[in-house]
C-alpha positions in Angstrom: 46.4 53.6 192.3 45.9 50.1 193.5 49.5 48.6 194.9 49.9 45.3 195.9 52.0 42.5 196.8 50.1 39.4 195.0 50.2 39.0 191.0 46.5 40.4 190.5 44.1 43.0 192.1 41.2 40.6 193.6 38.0 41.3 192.1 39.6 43.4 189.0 41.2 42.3 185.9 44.4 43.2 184.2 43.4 44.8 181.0 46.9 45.8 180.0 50.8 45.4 181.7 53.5 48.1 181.1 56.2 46.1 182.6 58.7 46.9 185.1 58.4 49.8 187.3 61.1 51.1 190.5 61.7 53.4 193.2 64.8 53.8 195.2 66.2 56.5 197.5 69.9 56.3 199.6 69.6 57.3 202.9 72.3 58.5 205.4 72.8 57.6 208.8 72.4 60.9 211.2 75.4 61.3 214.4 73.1 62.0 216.6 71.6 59.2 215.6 74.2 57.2 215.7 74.8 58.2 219.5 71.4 57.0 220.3 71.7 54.0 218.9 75.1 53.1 220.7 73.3 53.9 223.8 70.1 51.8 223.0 73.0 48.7 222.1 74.0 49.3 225.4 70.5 49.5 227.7 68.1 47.4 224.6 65.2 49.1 222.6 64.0 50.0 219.7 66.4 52.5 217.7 63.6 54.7 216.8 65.3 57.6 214.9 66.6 54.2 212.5 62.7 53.1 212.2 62.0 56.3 211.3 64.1 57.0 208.3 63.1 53.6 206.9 59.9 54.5 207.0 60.3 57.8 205.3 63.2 56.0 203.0 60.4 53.5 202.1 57.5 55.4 201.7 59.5 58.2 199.3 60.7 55.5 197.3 57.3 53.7 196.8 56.3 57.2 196.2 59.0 57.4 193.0 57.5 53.8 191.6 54.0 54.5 191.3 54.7 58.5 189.6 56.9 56.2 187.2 53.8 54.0 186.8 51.6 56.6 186.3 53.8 58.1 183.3 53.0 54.8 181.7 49.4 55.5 182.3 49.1 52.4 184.8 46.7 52.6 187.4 48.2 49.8 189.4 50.7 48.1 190.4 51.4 44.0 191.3 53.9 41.9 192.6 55.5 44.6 194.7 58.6 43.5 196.4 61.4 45.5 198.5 64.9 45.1 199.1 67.7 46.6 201.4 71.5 47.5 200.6 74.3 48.8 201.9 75.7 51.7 199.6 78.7 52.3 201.4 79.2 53.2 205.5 76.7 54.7 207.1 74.6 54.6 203.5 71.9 52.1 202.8 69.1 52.2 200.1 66.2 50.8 199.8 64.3 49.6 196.3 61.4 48.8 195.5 59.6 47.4 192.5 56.8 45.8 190.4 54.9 45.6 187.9 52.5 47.9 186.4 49.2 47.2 184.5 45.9 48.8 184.1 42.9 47.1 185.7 39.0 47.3 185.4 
């Protein structure tokens, strides 16, 4: 599956566009996280356990988009874009979406 931020796959034409396609996922904050990060506001750094589940929060949700894409019988997917909310306290999720079309 070719993913990608721009409105075409360079070198490869769009032969057919199955519109809209998403992933999302709500993640939790963890207390023990939490802890760590009130320390790390205190000394500075990186609030790794926070990078962390982004990363995982992002890559399972882009992980949801492209199996929807797939059902359509897409084999890529353009004009990807993400976006961040907070759910409620302690809750955020993160979406992601784009378009999917078929290229040769």
């Amino acid at each position: 599956m070719f993913l990608t931020n721009i409105e075409e796959v360079p070198g490869k034409k769009i032969t057919a566009c199955y519109g809209v396609v998403s992933g999302s996922t709500v993640r939790a904050k963890h207390v023990g996280r939490d802890i760590m990060a009130g320390l790390k506001n205190i000394f500075g750094g990186e609030l790794e356990g926070y990078t962390e589940l982004l990363t995982e929060a992002r890559e399972q949700a882009m992980l949801r988009m492209q199996n929807q894409a797939e059902q359509l019988g897409a084999n890529a997917i353009v004009n990807i874009r993400f976006s961040t909310s907070s759910v409620t306290a302690g809750a955020s999720e993160i979406y992601i979406y784009g378009t999917a079309v078929t290229v040769e």
